[in-house]
N, C-alpha and C positions, 0 to 999 in steps of 0.2 A: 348228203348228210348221213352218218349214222347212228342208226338206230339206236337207242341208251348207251351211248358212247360211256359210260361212267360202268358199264356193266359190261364191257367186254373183256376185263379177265377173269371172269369168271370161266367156270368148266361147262361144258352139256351138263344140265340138268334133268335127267330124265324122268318121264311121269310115269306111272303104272299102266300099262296098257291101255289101250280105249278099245272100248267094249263095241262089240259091230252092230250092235243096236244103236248107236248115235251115227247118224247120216245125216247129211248134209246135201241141199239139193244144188246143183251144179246152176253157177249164173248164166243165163243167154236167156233170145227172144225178142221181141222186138219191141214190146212195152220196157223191158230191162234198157234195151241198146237206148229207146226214147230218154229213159228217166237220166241215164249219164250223159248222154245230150246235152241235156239240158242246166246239169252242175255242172259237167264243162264249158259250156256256152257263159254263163255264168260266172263261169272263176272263183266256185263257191270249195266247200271242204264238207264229206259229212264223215261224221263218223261209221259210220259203214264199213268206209274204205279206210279210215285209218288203224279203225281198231282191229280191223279184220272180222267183224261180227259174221256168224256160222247165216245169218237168215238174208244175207243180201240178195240172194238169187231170186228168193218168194218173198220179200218185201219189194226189191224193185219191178219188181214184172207185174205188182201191182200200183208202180206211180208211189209208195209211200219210201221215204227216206229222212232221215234223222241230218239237219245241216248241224253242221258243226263252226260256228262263229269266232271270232278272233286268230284263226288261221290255222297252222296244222303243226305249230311246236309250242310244248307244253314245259313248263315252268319246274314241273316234277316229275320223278322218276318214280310211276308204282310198279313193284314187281309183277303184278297180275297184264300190265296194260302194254300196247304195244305201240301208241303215241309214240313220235319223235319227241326228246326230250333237247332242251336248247335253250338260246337264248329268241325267241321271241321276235318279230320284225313287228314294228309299228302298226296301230288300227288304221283301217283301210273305212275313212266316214261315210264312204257308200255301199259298204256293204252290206246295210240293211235294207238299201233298196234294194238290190240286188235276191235277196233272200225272199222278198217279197213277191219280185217279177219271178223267180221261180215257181216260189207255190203256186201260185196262181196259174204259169204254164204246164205245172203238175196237176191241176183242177184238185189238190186238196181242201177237206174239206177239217181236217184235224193235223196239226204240224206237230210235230219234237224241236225244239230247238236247242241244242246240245255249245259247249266249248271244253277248250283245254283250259285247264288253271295258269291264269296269269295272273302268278303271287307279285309281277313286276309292275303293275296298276296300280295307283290310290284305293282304285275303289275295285281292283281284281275282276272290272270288265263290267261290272252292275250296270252302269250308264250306260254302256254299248248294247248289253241286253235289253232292259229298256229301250232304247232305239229300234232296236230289233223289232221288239211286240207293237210299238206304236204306227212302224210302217207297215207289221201284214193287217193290220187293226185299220189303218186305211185305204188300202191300196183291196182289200179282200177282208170285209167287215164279217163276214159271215164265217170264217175260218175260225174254228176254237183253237188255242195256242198252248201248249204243254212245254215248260222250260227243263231243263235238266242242268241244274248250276251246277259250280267249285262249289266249296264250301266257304270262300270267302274270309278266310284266317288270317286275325289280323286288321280287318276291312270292316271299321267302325262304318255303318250307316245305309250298307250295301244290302242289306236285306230291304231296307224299305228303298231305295229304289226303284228295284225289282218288282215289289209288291204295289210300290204307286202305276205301275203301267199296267197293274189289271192280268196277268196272266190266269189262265183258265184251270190250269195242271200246276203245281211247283212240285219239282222233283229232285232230289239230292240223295244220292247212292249211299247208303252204309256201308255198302259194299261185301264187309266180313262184321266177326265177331272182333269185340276189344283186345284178346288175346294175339293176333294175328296180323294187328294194325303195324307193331315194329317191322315185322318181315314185308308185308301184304304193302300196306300204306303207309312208310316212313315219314311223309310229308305231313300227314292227315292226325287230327285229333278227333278221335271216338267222340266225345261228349263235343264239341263244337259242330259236328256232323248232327249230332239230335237237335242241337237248338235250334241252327237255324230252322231245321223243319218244325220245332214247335214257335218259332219265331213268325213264319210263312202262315202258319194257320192263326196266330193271335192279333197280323196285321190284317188279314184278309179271312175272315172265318165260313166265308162262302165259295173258296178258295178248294179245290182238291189239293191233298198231297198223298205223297207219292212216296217210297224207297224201294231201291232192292238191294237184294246177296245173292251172291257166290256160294255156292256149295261144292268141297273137292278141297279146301285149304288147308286139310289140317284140323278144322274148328270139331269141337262134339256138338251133342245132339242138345245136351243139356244149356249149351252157351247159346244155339240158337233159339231155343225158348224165349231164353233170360232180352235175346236183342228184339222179338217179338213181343215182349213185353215191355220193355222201354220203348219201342217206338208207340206203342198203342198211348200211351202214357201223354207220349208229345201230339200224340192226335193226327198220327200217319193216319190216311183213308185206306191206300191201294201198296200192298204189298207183291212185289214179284220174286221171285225165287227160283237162279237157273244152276246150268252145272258149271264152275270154273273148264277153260279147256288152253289150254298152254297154247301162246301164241308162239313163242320159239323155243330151243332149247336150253335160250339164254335166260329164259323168266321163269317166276316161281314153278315148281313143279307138281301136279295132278297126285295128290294125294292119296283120291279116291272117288270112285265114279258112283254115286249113287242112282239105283236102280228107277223105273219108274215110278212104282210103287212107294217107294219112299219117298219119292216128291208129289204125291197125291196124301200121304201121310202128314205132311210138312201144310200139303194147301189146308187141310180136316183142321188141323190143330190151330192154323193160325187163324182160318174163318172163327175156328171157337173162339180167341181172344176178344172176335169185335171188328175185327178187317171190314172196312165196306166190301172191298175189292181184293182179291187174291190170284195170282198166278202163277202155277207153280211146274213147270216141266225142264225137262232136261235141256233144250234149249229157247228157254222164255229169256227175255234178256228185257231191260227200261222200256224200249220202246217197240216192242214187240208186239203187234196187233194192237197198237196204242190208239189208233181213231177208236174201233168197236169197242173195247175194256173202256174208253171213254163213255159211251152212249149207255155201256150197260150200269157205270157207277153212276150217271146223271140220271138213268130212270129208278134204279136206286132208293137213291136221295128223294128223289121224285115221292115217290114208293111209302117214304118213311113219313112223309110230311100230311099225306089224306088220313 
């Protein structure tokens, strides 16, 4: 299959250079070789490997890995993503077990649970996610569970779903500022991406939430304020903030590589808003050191309540 088949006449899109301070540590090892093992064993999907994320080599060589559910073609095409875009093959009803026998042979003790948008669902996969939570919930009680949904557009009811199964983290990408949603996320509606997250905390207020952006698109400094301020608004906890980095030459293009300094600038400003949680480096991505950013937002909270 090809990749954003609906995007191939387009031309090379080239980005501005990348700057030789962003490296990338090369995948291998024998914890690495273990953990694809075992999602191939599995006949799982994470996103890791579809999206092409910069950190697979030092997240798998540590056993941590983001599954990615409802399989590995995606309903929409964003310019930023590198997902197969298609039409979709039917839910697979054991794949929660499945995702569960993993973690558990991964000995996690914190999960991402990640998918593609599948706007071709009733309920855009809710029910399946749910499934998901309630088999690693018995199969490995002890595992804290972090979702990272679609947005659900469209999909009257699928929020609470999701939220009756108890997840531990609810996470939903902003991704960009509103201005960049036509280019960036044609599919996606800015203000339907805040609610469900003030949705996720009104259903479950003991609930963490979660979003991140992209920095590199295009956006000013002043728009991302302004989307740091609306999500505080919807009662985001944990904010992440990395650099966009061009998956092909077919996808959006690197605008601008912000330095490091500016992404310690970005973490300052946003901890001032009120963020429980903030992480902000050149390649911080959703679920990036997502078990310990875990542990540190729950003593946190912990923290705030003596």
């Amino acid at each position: 299959m090809n990749r954003h088949p609906e995007k191939e006449h387009r031309q090379d899109r080239p980005s501005v250079p990348r700057p030789d301070w962003i490296r990338v540590r090369a995948p291998g090892g024998g914890a690495f070789q273990e953990t694809r093992d075992i999602i191939k064993t599995q006949k799982l999907h994470t996103v890791c490997e579809e999206a092409g994320c910069p950190n697979i080599g030092e997240c798998w060589a540590k056993k941590h890995a983001t599954m990615m559910i409802m399989g590995d073609v995606c309903t929409r095409a964003c310019d930023f993503c590198n997902v197969v875009t298609g039409k979709p093959d039917s839910l697979d009803p054991f794949e929660p077990a499945r995702v569960a026998t993993s973690i558990a042979q991964l000995g996690l003790r914190h999960v991402v649970i990640t998918s593609v948008d599948r706007d071709d669902l009733p309920d855009g996969g809710a029910e399946h996610y749910a499934q998901t939570i309630r088999a690693i919930r018995h199969h490995i009680p002890e595992c804290t569970i972090e979702v990272l949904t679609p947005d659900f557009l469209r999909k009257p009811g699928a929020m609470g779903i999701v939220m009756q199964a108890r997840p531990d983290v609810f996470n939903h990408n902003l991704e960009t500022v509103p201005s960049r949603y036509p280019s960036v996320r044609p599919g996606a509606r800015y203000f339907q991406s805040l609610k469900i997250l003030e949705q996720a905390k009104q259903l479950d207020p003991n609930c963490f939430t979660k979003s991140g952006l992209m920095v590199g698109l295009g956006e000013e400094r002043d728009e991302l304020l302004q989307v740091m301020d609306d999500m505080r608004i919807a009662g985001v906890d944990f904010l992440t903030i990395g650099q966009y980095l061009q998956p092909t030459k077919k996808h959006h293009p690197v605008r601008k590589y912000y330095e490091p300094e500016a992404f310690r600038e970005l973490e300052q400003l946003a901890k001032g808003k009120g963020f429980l949680m903030v992480s902000a480096s050149p390649l911080t991505r959703s679920s990036y050191h997502a078990d310990e950013d875990f542990q540190v937002m729950r003593d946190k909270r912990q923290a705030q309540k003596r």
